[in-house]
N, C-alpha and C positions, 0 to 999 in steps of 0.2 A: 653334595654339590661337586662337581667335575672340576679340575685343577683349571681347564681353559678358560671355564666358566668364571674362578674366582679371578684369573690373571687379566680376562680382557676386562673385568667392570675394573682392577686394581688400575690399571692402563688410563680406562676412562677418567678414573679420577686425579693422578696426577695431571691430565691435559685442563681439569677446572680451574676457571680462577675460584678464591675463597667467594663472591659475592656468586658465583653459579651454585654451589655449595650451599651456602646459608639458605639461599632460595627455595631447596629442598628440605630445608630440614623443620620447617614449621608456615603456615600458613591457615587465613580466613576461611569459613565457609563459603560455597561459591554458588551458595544462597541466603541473600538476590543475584542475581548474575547483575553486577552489575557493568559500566558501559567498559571500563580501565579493564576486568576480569575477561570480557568478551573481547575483546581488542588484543589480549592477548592471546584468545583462541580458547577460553573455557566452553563448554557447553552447557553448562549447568548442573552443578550437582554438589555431592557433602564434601569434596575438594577438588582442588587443582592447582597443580605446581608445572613449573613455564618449564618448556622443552628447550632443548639445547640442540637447533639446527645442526651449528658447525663441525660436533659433533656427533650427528647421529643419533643424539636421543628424542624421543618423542616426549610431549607433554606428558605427564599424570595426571590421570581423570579417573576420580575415583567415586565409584555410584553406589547408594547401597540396595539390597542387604540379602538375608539367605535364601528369602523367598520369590525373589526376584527383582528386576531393577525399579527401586519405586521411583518417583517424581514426586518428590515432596514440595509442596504448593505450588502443584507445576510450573516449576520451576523450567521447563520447557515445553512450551504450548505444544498439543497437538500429542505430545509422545505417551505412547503407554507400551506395556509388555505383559505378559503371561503372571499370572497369581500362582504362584505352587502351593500347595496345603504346607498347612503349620509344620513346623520340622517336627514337633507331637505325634502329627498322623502319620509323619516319615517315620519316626520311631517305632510308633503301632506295626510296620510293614514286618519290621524285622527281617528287610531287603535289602542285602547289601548292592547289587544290580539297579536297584529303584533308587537310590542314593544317588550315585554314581549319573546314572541317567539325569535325572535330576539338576543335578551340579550343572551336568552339560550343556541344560538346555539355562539356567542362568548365565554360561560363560557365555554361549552364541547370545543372548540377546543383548549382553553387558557389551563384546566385542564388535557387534552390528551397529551398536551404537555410538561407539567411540571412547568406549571406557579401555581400560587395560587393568586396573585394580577393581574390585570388586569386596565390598567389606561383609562378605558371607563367612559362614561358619562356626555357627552358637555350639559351643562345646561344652556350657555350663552343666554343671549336677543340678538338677531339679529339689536342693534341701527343702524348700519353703514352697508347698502346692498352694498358695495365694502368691507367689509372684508373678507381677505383670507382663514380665516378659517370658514367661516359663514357655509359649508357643512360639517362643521361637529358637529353644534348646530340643532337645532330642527323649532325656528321659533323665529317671533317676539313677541309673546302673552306668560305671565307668565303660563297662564293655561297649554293649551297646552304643553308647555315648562317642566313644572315642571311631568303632569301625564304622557306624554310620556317616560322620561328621568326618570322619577322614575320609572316603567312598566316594563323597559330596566335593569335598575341598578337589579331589581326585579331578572331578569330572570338570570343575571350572578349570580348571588350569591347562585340561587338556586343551583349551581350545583357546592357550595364548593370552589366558587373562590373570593378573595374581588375584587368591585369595585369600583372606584374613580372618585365622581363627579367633574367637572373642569370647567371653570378656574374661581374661586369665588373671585372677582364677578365683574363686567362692564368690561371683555376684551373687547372692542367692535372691534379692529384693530389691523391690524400685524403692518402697517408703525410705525415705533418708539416705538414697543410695550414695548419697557425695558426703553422709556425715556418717555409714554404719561400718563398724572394722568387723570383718569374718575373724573370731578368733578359734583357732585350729592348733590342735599338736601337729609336728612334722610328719610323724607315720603314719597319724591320719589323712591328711592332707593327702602322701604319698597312694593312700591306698585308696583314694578316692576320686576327688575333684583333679588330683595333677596327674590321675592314672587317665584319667578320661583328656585328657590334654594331650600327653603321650603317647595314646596310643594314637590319636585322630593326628596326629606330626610322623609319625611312622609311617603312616599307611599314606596320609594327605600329600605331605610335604607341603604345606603350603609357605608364599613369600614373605608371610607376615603376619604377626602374634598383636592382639590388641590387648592390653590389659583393662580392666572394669574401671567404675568410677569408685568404685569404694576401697576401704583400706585390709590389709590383710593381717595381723597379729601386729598392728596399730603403725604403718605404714601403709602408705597409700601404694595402690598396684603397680602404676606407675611410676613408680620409686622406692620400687623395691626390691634391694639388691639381691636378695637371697632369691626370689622368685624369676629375675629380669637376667643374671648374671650368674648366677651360682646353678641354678636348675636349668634353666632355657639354655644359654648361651654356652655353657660353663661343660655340665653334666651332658643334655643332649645332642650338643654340638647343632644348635641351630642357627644356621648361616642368613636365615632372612631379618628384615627389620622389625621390631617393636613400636609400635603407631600409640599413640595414646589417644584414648578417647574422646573427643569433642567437647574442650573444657574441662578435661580431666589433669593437666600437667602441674601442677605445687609446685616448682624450684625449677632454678637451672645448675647447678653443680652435683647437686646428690641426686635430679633423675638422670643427668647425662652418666655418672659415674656408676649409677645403678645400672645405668643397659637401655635407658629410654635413646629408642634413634631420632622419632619425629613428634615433633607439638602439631597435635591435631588441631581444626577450629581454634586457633589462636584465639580468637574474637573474643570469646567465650570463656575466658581465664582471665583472670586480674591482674596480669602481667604478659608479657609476650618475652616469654623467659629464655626461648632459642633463638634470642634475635642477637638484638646489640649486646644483649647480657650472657649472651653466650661467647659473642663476640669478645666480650669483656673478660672473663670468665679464663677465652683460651689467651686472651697476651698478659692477664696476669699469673698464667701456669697453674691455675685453680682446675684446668680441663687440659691435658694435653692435645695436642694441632693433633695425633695420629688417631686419637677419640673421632674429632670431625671427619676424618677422612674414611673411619671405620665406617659411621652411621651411614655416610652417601655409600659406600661399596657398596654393603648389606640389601640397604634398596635397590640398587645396579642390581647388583648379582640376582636376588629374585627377575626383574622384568627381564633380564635375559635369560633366564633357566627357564620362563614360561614362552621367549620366541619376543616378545612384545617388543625388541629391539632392532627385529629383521622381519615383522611383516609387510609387507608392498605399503605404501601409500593408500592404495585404492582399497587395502584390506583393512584396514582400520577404521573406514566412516561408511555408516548408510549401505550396508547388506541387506538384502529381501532376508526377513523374516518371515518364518510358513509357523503364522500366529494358529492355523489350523491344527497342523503335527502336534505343536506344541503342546495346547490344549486339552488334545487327547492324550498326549505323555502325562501331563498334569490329571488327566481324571485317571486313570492307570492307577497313579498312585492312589490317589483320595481311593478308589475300589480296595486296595488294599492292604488301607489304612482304616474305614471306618469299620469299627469293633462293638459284634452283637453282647450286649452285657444280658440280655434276658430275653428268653422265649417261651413264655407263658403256652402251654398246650398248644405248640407248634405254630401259633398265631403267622411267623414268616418263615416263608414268603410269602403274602397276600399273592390270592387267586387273582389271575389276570380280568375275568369279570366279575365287577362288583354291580350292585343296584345303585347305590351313592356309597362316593368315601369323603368325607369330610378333613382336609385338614386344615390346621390353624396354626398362625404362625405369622408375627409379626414381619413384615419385607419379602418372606417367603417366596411372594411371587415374582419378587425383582431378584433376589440371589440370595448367595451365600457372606458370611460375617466375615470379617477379615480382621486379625488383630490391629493394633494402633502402633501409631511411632512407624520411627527410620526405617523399619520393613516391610510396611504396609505398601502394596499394590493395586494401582487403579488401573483396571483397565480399561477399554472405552466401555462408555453405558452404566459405569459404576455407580449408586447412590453416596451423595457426600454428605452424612449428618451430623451434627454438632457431634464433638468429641473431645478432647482434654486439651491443654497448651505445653508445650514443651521447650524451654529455650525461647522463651514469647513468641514461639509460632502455633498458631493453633493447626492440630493434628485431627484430620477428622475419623470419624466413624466411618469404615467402609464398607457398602454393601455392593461384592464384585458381581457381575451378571450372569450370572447360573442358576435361573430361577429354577427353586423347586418344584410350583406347582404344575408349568411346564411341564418339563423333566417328568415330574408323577402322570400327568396326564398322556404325555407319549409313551410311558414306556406302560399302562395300564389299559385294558380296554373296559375302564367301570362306564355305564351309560351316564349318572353324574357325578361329577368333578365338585365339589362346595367347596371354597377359599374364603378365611375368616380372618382379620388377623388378629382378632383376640381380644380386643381392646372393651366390648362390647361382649359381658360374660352372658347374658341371661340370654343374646343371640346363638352365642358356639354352644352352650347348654342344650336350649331347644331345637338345633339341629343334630346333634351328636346323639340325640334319643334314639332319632331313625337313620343313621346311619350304619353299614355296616362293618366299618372301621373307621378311627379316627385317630390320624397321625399329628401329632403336635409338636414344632418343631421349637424347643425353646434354646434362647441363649443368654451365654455370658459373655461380656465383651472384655478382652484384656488391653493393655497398652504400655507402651513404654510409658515412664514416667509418675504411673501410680499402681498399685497392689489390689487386687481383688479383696471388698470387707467381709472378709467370712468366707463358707465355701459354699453357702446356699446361692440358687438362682437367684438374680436379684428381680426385686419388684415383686408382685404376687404370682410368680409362674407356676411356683411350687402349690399353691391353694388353687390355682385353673386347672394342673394339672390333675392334682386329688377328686376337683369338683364333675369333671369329662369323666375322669374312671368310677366314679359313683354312677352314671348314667349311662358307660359303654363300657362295656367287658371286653372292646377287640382296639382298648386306646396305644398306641405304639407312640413314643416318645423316643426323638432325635434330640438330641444334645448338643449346638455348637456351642463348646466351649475355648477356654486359652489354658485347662487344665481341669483337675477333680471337681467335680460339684457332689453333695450329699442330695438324696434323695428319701424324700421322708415315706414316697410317694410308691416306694418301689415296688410293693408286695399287693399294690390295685392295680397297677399296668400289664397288661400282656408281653407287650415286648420295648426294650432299648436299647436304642443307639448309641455311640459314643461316635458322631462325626466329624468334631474337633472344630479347623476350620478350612474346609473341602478344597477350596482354590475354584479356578475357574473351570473347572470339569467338575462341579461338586452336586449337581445340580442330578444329571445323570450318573453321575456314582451311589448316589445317596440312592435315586429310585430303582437302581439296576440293585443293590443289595434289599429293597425295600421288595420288588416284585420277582427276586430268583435268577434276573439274569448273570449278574455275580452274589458267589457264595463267600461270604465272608470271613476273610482270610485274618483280621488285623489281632491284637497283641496288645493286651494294654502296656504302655513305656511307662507309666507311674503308677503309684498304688492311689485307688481311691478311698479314703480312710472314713469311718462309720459316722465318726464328729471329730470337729477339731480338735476336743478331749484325747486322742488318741497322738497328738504331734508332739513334736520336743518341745514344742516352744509354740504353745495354745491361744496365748495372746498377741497383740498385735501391735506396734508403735502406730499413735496416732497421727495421721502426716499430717495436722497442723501443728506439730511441737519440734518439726524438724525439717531441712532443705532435702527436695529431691530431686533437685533437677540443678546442674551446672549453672553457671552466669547469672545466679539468684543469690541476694543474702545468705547467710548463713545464719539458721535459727540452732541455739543454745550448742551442746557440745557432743563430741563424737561420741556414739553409741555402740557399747562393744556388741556385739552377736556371741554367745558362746555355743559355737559350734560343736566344743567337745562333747556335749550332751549326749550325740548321739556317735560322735568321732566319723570312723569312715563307716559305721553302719547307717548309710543313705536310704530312704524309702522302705523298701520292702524289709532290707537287714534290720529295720529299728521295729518293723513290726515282730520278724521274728526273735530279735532280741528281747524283746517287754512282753512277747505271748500275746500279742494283740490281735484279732480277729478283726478286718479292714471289710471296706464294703465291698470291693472289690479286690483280689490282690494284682500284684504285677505280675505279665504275663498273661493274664486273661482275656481268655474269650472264646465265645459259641462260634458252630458252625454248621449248616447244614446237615452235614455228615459228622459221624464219629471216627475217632481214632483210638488205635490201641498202641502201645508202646511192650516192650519186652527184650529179651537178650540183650542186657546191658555187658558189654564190655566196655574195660579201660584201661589206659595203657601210658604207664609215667615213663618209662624206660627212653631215655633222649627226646624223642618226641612224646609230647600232652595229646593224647589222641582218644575217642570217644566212639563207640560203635553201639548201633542200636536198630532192634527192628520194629518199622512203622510202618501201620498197617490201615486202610481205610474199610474200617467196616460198614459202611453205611451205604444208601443206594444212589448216590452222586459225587461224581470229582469234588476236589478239595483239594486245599491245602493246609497241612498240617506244619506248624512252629515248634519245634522241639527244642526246648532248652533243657542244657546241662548244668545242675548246679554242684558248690561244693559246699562242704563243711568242717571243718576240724573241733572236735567234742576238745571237752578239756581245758586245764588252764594255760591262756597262751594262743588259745585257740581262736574260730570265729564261726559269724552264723553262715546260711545258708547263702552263697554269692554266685551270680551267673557267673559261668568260665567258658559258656561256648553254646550256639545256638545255629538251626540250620532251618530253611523250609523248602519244603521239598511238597510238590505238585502229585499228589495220585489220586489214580483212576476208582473207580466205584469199586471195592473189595482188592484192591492190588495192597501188595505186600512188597516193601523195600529193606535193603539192611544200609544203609547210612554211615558215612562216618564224620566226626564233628572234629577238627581241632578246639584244643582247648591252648587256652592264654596262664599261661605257667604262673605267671604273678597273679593271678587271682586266689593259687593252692599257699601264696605266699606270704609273708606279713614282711612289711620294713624295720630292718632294722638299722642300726649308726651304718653299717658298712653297706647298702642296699638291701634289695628284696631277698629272702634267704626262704627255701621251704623248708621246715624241721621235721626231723626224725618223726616216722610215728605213722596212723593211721587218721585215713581221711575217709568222709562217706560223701562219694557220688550220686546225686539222683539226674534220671532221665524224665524229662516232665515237662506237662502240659501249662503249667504255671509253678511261680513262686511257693504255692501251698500244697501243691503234688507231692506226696509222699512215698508215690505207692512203687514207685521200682528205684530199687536203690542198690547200689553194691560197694562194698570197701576197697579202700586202697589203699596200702602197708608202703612208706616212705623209708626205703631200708637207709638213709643217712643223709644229715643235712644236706640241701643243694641251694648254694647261694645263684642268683639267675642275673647276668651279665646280658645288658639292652644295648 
């Protein structure tokens, strides 16, 4: 942050009185809107803190979330905006450009509207693949994790709006998420879930850090010094505000002292602990007066590093939105993101003339699934079906309008189209005889607020689907999930999808990789594991034994997580730490055409740098994902971890030499005095996935190198 930058907000804040001040540092949801909230100029949304005319500052209107700006209980009649696919299928892209884009098009519609904060940016690790909000984090790998999700943060901000990376740091679960503590050693932590936080703050810079609901080595996140003051604030020199989650703030003395700036959703806490009692607090010397005056900077100092303090009047409310553009930036992505997990005897891409194709697939013909909670987006035409409660609002089930059958029907020239949606097995049976393909599009729905039970399809999808591949040898299975599903099913299907959940372009994404017009580019971001038997932690707390949602009683006592089980060995590293053979690994995925890899070089000497030649041997353009991993054998050592990934566009038999940076703290381990890489040799693979063995070369570390961020 620029010296002017910090002296004009420092400026600002000596011209506050204390009661302009307090104003900003905790407040209601500003849902209901109700008449006192409007009257002072809110517009409706997860907050709103009163502007300061005299001054020059504009109200805070803060809307959520990363997938777009939703309108929870429309809370403003009439408004919607664009659906982006789950930040899941962002991670699938393994595009740092499709992030970024991305971002941008939530800050234009966040700033069209009259927001200037924006609470985007899931930067979580993916430990736990039945978390309910896992679609709306990036993946299980820091790297990935952090440049996507910074890329993203990148793209809102450029256009004048703060963004807010979340939930910092180990949410790993909704069940009990306001009574479970992540417990983690430091170096773990370091090399995992806070690597992927730092690097998305490097690259992002975003205005503002939220920390989760849950607690972290038996402190709460937000109040927690070590993680709020000591790492954030302390170690990365991060000049923006700490927002705390919606009913997430415990105290007033030890979260102010910890680094907490603002009490989110006040309402929603059983106490309104940054009010009077903070008040309280600072004239009995329990908070010093330059504490209050640090927290409003901080805030300052973001809304002006992003512009939000000098755009025109006229730029702030009510811009034409080109809902068109946008939509197709959104299918863009969902193209590629959805990742082919199997092609059975080249089954896709289905020939563009069929005699009938049948598919099946509950809503199918109205759209695509959209996760639950604070991030879900309706756009017009969306179906609203019953769905979970959250903070006594009920959150519906969304089904955004991208119908697939549509979509199949246009982009296919079969003479008939048959639409079933499944509910009625002995009808989809008896049509799928004579069919000559039959796509069935099943889902899992996720949500804030509660966990996926298991990683099976729920209902009996998985026995429709067995029963269709018993009768048609050409059944293709689509996936919308909120993360990994098991498939029992796998080895009677012809081909599968993985298309997460597509957004408002998903519709024609799904069918453009379904009939050839795109060839599928995506990457799986999690590992999908064989059975839950294969996870750190196989069972499941039962969410009637425990609170998971804010402004609820509290049932029995906080419940540790031990994290260290698997440490910083996240998703894939745990599989190849335990020799485990996953159903999928990370990284994976088919593609029309083949690729070959070869001439590995690598090059540690000052710069981490990676060369490689890729080459398309197959008879169609593609894009191939080439990821670099590491490893250090030995004791002291670790398993196989991304350090650097690139995808690059070739033509039918073209041949490239490539080069990759790599991220020098991934060859690293933490220790007391930071990241250090030690003496010795390390083995590089260039590769198609996590399980890719086949070109590998060593690298001789002629002497410690401690690495300075």
């Amino acid at each position: 942050m620029n010296t002017a930058t910090t002296n004009r907000a420092r400026d600002l804040v000596a011209q506050m009185t204390e009661d302009e001040k307090f104003a900003w540092l905790s407040g209601p949801m500003a849902i209901p809107l109700t008449d006192e909230l409007k009257a002072q100029g809110a517009i409706g949304s997860a907050a709103f803190y009163p502007g300061i005319p005299r001054l020059g500052i504009p109200a805070m209107q803060q809307a959520d979330a990363s997938l777009g700006v939703s309108n929870i209980g429309g809370v403003r009649p009439g408004d919607h905006a664009t659906g982006l696919p789950s930040s899941l299928l962002l991670g699938a892209t393994f595009n740092r450009e499709l992030a970024r884009e991305g971002g941008a098009l939530v800050g234009r519609e966040a700033r069209a509207k009259g927001f200037n904060v924006q609470l985007a940016g899931g930067a979580n690790l993916i430990r736990e693949p039945r978390g309910g909000r896992n679609f709306e984090y990036i993946s299980e790998d820091p790297l990935l994790t952090g440049v996507l999700a910074g890329h993203s943060v990148a793209g809102i901000q450029a256009q004048g709006v703060v963004s807010t990376v979340k939930h910092f740091v180990a949410n790993s679960q909704e069940t009990g998420r306001v009574m479970v503590s992540s417990n983690l050693a430091e170096a773990a932590l370091r090399e995992s879930d806070l690597l992927a936080f730092q690097i998305a703050i490097e690259i992002g810079q975003p205005g503002a850090v939220m920390p989760g609901y849950n607690l972290v080595n038996g402190d709460y996140a937000s109040e927690n010094a070590f993680l709020l003051q000591h790492v954030l604030k302390d170690e990365w020199g991060f000049p923006g505000w700490v927002m705390a989650d919606w009913g997430a703030t415990h105290s007033t003395v030890k979260a102010a002292l910890a680094g907490l700036d603002v009490q989110s959703g006040a309402n929603l806490d059983d106490a309104h602990h940054f009010g009077q009692a903070l008040r309280d607090a600072v004239r009995d010397g329990a908070v010093p007066q330059s504490r209050i005056d640090n927290m409003v900077e901080r805030i300052l100092t973001s809304l002006i590093s992003v512009g939000a303090l000098d755009a025109a009047p006229h730029e702030k409310r009510e811009q034409p939105i080109d809902f068109s553009q946008h939509k197709l930036i959104a299918q863009r992505q969902a193209e590629e993101g959805i990742v082919l997990l199997a092609n059975e005897r080249a089954v896709l891409p289905l020939p563009q003339r069929l005699a009938k194709l049948l598919i099946v697939g509950e809503h199918a013909d109205h759209g695509v699934l959209c996760g639950g909670g604070s991030s879900a987006v309706s756009p017009i035409g969306s179906l609203q079906l019953p769905g979970t409660s959250i903070m006594g609002m009920d959150v519906a089930k969304v089904v955004q309008p991208s119908s697939l059958v549509t979509a199949i029907a246009e982009e296919s020239a079969a003479r008939d189209v048959v639409f079933l949606d499944g509910l009625d097995r002995e009808r989809v049976l008896e049509q799928a005889k004579s069919a000559d393909a039959v796509i069935v599009f099943a889902q899992e729905w996720r949500s804030e607020g509660l966990d996926a039970v298991g990683l099976a399809l729920p209902g009996d999808q998985d026995a429709l689907i067995a029963a269709i591949a018993g009768v048609n040898q050409a059944t293709i299975v689509v996936i919308q999930s909120g993360g990994p599903v098991t498939m029992p099913w796998r080895g009677d299907v012809a081909a599968i999808l993985a298309a997460w959940y597509p957004g408002s372009g998903g519709g024609p994404a799904v069918a453009g990789v379904l009939f050839g017009r795109v060839n599928p580019s995506g990457r799986l971001p999690v590992t999908f594991p064989a059975s839950e038997a294969q996870l750190p932690r196989p069972n499941q707390i039962d969410p009637d034994t425990t609170t998971s949602n804010p402004g609820m009683p509290r049932k029995g006592a906080i419940i540790p997580i031990d994290h260290d089980i698997e440490g910083s060995d996240v998703g894939y590293r745990w599989f190849a730490r335990q020799g485990l053979t996953p159903l999928f690994p990370f990284g994976f995925g088919l593609s029309y055409t083949t690729f070959a890899l070869s001439d590995l070089q690598v090059s540690v000497d000052g710069r981490y740098r990676a060369s490689v030649q890729v080459a398309n041997t197959g008879a169609r353009a593609g894009a191939a994902v080439v990821q670099i991993y590491v490893a250090r054998p030995g004791a002291g050592g670790f398993v196989k971890r991304l350090a650097g990934f690139a995808k690059i566009m070739l033509a039918a038999g073209e041949r490239r030499s490539i080069g990759i940076d790599l991220e020098p703290r991934i060859f690293a381990r933490y220790r007391d005095a930071g990241f250090e890489i030690a003496q010795g040799t390390c083995r590089v693979w260039a590769a198609h996935d996590a399980s890719d063995d086949a070109l590998w070369t060593d690298v001789v570390i002629d002497a410690a190198r401690p690495i300075t961020t």
